[in-house]
DRENDO-1510 file (C-alpha; in Angstrom, 1 decimal, always signed):
<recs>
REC; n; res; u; v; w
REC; 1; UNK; -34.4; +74.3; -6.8 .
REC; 2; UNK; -34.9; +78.0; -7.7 .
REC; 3; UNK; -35.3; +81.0; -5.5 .
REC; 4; UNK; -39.1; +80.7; -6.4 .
REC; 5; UNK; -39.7; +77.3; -5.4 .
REC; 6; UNK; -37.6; +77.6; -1.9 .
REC; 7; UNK; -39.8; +81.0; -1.3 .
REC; 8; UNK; -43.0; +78.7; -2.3 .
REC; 9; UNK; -41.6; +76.0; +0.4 .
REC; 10; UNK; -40.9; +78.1; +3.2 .
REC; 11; UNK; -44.3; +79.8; +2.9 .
REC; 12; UNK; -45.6; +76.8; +3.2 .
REC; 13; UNK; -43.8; +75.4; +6.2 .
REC; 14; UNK; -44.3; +78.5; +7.7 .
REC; 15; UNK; -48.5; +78.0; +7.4 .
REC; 16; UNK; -48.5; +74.2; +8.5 .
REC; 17; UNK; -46.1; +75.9; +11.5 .
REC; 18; UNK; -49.1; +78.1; +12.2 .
REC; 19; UNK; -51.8; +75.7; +11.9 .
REC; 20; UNK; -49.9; +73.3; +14.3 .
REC; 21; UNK; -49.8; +76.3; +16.8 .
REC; 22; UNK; -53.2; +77.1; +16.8 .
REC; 23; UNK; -54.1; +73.6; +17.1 .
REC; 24; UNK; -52.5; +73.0; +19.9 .
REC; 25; UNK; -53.2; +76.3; +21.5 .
REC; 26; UNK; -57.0; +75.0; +21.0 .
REC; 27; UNK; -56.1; +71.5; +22.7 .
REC; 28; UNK; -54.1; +73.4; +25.4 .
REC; 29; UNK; -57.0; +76.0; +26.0 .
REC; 30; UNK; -59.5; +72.5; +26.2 .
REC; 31; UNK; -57.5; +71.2; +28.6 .
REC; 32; UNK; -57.4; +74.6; +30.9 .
REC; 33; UNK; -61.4; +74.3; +30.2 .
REC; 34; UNK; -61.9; +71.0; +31.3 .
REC; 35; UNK; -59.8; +71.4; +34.6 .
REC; 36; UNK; -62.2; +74.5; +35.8 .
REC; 37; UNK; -65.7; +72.4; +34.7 .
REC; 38; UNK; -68.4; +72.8; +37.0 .
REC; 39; UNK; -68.3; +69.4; +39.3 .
REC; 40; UNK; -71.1; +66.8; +38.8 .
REC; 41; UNK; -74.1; +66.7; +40.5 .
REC; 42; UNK; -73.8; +63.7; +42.7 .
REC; 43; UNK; -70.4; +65.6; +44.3 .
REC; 44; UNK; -72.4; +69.0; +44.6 .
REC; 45; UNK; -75.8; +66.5; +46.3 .
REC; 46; UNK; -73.1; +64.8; +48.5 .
REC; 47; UNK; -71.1; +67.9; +50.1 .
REC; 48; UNK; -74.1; +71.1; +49.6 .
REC; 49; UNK; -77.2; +69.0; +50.1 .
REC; 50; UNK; -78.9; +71.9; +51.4 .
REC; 51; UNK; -77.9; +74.4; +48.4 .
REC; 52; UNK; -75.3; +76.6; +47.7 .
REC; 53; UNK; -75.2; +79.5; +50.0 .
REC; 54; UNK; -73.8; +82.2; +48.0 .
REC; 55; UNK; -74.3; +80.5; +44.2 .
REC; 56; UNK; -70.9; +80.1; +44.0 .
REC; 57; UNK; -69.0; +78.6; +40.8 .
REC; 58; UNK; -65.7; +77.4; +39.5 .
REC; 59; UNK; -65.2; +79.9; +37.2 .
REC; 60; UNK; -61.7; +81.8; +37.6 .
REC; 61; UNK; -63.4; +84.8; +36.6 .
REC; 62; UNK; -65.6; +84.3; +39.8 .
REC; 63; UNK; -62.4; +85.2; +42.3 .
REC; 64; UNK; -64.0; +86.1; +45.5 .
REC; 65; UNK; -66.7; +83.2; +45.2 .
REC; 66; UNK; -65.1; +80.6; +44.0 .
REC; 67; UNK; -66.0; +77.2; +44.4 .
REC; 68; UNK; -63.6; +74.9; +45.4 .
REC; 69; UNK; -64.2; +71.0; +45.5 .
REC; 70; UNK; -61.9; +68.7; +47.8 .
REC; 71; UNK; -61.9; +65.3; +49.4 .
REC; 72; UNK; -64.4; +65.3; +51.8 .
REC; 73; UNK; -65.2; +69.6; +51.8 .
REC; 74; UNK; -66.4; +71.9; +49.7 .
REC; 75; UNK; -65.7; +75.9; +50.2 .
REC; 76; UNK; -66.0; +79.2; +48.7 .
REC; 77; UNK; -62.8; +80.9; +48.1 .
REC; 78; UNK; -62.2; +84.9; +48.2 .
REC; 79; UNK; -59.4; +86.0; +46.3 .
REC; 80; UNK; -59.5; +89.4; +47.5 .
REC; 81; UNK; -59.5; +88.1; +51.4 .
REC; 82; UNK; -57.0; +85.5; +51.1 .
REC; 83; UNK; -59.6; +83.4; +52.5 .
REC; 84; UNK; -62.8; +81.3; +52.5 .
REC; 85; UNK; -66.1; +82.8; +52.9 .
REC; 86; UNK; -67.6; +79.8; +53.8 .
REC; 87; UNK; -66.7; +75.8; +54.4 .
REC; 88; UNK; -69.0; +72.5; +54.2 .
REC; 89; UNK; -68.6; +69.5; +55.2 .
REC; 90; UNK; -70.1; +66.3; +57.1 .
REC; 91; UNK; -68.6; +64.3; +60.0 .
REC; 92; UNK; -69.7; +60.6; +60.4 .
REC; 93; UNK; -68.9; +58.1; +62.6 .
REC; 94; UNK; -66.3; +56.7; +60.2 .
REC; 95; UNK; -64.9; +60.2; +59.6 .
REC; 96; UNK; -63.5; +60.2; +63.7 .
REC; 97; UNK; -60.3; +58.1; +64.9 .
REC; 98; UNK; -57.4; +58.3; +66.6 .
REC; 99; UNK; -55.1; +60.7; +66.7 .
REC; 100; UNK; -52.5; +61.2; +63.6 .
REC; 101; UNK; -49.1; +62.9; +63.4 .
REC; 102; UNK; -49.6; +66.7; +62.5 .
REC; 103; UNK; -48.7; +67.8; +58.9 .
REC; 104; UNK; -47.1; +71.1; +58.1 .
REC; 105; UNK; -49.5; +74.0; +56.8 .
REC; 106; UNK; -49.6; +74.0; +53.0 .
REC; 107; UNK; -51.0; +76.7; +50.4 .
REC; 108; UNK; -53.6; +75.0; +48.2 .
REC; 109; UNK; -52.7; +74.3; +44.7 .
REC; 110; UNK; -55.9; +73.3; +43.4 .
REC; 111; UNK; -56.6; +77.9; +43.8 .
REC; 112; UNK; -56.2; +78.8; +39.9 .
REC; 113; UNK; -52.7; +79.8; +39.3 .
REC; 114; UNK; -54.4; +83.7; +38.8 .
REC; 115; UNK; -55.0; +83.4; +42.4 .
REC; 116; UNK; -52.6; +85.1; +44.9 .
REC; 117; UNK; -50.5; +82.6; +46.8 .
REC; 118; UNK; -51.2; +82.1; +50.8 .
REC; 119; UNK; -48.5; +80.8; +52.3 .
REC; 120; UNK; -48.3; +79.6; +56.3 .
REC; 121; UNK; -45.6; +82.7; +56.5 .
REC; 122; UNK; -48.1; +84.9; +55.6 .
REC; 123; UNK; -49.8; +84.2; +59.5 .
REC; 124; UNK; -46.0; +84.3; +61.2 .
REC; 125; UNK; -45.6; +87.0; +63.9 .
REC; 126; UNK; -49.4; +88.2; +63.6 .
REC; 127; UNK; -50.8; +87.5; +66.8 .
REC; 128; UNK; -53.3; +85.7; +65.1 .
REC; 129; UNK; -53.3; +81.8; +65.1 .
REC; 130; UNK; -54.4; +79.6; +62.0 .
REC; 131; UNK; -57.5; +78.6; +62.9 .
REC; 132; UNK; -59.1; +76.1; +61.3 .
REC; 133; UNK; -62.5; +75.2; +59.7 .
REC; 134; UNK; -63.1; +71.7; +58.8 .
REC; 135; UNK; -60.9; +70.1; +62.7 .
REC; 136; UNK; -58.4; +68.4; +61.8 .
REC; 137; UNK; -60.0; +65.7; +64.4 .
REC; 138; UNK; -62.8; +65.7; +62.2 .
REC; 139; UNK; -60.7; +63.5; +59.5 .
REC; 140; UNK; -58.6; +61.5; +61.9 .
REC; 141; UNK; -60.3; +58.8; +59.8 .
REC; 142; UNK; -58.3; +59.2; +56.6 .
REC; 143; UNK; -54.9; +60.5; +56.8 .
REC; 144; UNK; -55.2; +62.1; +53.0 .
REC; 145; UNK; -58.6; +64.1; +54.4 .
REC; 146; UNK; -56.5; +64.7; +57.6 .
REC; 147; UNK; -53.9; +66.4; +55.2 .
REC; 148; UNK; -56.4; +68.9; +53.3 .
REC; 149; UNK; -57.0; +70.5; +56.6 .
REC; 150; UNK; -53.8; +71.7; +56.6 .
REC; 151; UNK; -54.2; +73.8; +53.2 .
REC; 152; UNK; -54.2; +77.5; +53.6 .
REC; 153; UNK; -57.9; +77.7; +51.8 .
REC; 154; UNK; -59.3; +75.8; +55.2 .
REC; 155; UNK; -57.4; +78.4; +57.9 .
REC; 156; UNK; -58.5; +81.4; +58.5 .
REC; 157; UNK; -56.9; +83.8; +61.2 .
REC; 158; UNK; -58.2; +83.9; +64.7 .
REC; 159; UNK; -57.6; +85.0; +68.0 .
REC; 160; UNK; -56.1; +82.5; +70.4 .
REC; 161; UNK; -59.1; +82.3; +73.0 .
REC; 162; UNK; -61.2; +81.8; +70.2 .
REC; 163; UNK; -59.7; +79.1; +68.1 .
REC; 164; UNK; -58.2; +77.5; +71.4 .
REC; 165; UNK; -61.4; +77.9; +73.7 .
REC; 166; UNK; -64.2; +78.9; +72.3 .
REC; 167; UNK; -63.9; +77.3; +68.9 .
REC; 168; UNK; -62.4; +74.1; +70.0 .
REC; 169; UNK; -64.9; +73.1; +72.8 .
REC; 170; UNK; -67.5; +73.5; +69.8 .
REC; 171; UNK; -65.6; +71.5; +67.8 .
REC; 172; UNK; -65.8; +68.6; +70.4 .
REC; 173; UNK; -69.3; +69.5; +71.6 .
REC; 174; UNK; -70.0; +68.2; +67.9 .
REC; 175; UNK; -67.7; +65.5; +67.1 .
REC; 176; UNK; -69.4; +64.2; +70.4 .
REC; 177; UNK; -72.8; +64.2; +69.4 .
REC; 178; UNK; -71.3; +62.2; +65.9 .
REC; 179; UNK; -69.8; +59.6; +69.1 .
REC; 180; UNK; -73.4; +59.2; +70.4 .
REC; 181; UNK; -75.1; +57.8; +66.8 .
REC; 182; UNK; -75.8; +61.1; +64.4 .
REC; 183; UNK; -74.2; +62.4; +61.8 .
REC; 184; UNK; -73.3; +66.2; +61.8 .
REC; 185; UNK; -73.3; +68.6; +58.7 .
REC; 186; UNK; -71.2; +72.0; +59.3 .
REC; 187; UNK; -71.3; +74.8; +57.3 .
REC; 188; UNK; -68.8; +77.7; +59.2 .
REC; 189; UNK; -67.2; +80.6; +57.6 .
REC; 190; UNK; -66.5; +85.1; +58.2 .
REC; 191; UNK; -67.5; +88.0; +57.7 .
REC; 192; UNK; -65.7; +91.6; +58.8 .
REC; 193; UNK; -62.6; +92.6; +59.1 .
REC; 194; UNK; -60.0; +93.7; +61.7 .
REC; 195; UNK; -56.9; +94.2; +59.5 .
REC; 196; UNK; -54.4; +92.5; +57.3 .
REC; 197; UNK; -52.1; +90.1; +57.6 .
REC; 198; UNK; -49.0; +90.9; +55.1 .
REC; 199; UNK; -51.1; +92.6; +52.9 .
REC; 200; UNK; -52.9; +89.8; +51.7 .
REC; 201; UNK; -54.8; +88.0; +54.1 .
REC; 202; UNK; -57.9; +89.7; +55.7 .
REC; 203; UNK; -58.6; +89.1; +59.3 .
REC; 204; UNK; -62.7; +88.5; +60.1 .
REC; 205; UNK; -64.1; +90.2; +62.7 .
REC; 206; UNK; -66.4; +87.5; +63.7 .
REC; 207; UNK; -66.3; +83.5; +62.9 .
REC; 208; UNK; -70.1; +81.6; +62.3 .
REC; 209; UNK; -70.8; +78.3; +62.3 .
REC; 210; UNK; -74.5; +76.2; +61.7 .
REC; 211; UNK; -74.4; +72.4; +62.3 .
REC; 212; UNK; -77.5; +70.4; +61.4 .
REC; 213; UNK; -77.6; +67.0; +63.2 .
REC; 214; UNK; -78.8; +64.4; +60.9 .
REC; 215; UNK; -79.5; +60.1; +61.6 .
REC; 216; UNK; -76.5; +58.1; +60.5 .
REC; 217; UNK; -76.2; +58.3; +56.8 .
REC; 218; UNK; -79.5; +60.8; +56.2 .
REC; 219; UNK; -79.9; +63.1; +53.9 .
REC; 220; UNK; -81.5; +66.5; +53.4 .
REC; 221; UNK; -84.4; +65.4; +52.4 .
REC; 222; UNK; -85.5; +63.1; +55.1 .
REC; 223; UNK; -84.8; +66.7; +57.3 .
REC; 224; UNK; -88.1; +68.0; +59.1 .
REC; 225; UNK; -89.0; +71.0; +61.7 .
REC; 226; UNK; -87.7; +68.8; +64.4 .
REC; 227; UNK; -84.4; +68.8; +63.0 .
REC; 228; UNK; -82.0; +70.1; +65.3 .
REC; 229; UNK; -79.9; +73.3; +64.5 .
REC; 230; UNK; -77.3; +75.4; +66.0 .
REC; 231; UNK; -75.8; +78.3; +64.6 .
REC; 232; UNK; -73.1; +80.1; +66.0 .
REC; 233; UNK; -71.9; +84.0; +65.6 .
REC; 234; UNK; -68.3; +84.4; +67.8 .
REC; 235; UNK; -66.7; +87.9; +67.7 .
REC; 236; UNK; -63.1; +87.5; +66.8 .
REC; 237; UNK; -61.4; +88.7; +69.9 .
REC; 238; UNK; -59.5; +88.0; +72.6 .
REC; 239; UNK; -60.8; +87.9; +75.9 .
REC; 240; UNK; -63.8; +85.5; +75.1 .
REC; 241; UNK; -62.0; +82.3; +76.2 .
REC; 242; UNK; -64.3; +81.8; +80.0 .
REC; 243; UNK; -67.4; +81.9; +77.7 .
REC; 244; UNK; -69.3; +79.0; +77.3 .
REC; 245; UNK; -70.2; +78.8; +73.3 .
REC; 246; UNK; -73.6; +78.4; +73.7 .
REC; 247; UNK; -73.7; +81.8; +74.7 .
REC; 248; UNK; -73.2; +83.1; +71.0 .
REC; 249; UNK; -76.0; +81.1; +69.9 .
REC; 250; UNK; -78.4; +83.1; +67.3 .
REC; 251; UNK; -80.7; +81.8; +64.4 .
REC; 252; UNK; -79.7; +81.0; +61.3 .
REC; 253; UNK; -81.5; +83.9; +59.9 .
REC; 254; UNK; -79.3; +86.5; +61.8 .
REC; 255; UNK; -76.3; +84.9; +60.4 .
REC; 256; UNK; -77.9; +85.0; +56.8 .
REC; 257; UNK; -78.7; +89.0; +57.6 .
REC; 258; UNK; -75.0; +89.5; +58.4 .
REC; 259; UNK; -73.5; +87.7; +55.6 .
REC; 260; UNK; -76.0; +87.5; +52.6 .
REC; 261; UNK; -76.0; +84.1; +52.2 .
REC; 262; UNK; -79.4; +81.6; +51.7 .
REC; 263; UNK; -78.2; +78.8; +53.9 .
REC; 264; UNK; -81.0; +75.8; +53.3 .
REC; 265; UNK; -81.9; +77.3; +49.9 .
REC; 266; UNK; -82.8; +74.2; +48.5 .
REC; 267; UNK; -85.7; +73.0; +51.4 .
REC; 268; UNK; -89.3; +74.1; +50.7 .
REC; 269; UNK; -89.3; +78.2; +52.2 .
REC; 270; UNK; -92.0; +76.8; +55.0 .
REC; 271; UNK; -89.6; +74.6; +56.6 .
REC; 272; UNK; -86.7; +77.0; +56.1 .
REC; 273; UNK; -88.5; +79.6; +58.1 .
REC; 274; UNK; -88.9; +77.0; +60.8 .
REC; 275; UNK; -85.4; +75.8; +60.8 .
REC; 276; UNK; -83.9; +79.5; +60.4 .
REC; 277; UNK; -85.5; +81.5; +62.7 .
REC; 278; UNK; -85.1; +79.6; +66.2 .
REC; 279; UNK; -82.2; +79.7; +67.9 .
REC; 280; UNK; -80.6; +76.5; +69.3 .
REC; 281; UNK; -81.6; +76.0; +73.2 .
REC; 282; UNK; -81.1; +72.3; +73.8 .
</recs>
């Protein structure tokens, strides 16, 4: 073979090289594509039946309202705040049991590797406990749905008399109320802050919570003006922990002025106004 014909060769291994490159760089960049896909309807009916509160979306791009899909929750993630913004889920009957071994904290790797990394450490020393969102007695029910608690995206931190008083008799409050025949659907999140935790995670300066008690198995659209709602707005502070929650009840619209969000976006605006601007008195 001449010098010609093995220049002639190796120009063309080198293009088939190339074209086998950019062909997999196209399946690889599919595959990246297909993991951040919006979710189907039926999971976005199941876990936001009222709407989406801030239109959030699963696009990394969108890194301070990201929406994040898991077992049996669904939350908006902040990038910036090292936290949620805001957490939905449901609590049924079937949901409740009895008590399980506690797992360890655990960052969340289902956050888009772009994402900065929350670790339990980052909450060590603060002061501040990891409070959760979704209870972990909320999922005593399945042990895997017990587990996702315990991810970093469904902590945020709070002050002892608030997560361990406060926060925790509401908790209860509404896990009893699933005990006595209804389901509940919670949507809880923050707003403010106080400081930072390492330099990544933003403290709130106040915790909110709205729970919409439904029949067994409802569904938003069998909801009417009747429907009861309480909405929460806890400062997040010590020195709270003799206070009976009920005395941080406020409307749904307060919470919506504070935070931006259009919490039953998805029910006819008559019955919105109904169910947004009483407060809970029951």
């Amino acid at each position: 073979m001449n010098v010609l014909s093995i220049r002639v060769l190796a120009l063309l291994l080198l293009g088939l090289t190339a074209v086998s490159c950019s062909n997999i760089e196209q399946r690889v960049g599919k595959i990246i594509d297909t993991t951040r896909e919006q979710p189907d309807q039926t999971r976005v009916a199941k876990l936001l039946p009222f709407g989406n509160p801030s239109n959030a979306t699963s696009e990394t791009s969108n890194r301070n309202n990201y929406l994040l899909f898991k077992r049996s929750f669904v939350l908006s993630y902040n990038n910036d705040r090292g936290t949620l913004n805001w957490i939905a889920w449901r609590t049924t009957i079937n949901d409740l049991g009895e008590s399980l071994p506690r797992p360890q904290f655990e960052p969340d790797s289902d956050l888009p590797i772009t994402f900065k990394r929350i670790t339990p450490q980052d909450y060590s020393g603060s002061g501040y406990d990891r409070g959760h969102m979704v209870p972990s007695a909320d999922r005593f029910g399945d042990p895997q749905s017990n587990a996702e608690t315990f991810l970093t995206t469904n902590v945020v931190p709070q002050s002892a008399d608030l997560n361990q008083y406060v926060w925790e008799k509401l908790e209860r409050y509404a896990r009893g109320i699933v005990r006595r025949g209804s389901d509940v659907y919670t949507i809880a999140g923050v707003y403010g802050s106080r400081e930072r935790l390492n330099g990544k995670v933003t403290v709130p300066s106040n915790c909110w919570k709205i729970i919409v008690v439904l029949p067994p198995g409802g569904s938003a659209m069998t909801i009417d003006e009747n429907a009861r709602v309480i909405a929460v707005d806890i400062p997040n502070e010590n020195g709270i922990k003799k206070i009976y929650w009920q005395k941080f009840r406020v409307s749904v619209r307060q919470i919506e002025q504070k935070t931006g969000y259009n919490f039953f976006s998805d029910l006819p605006q008559e019955l919105q106004d109904k169910l947004e601007l009483r407060a809970d008195n029951y």
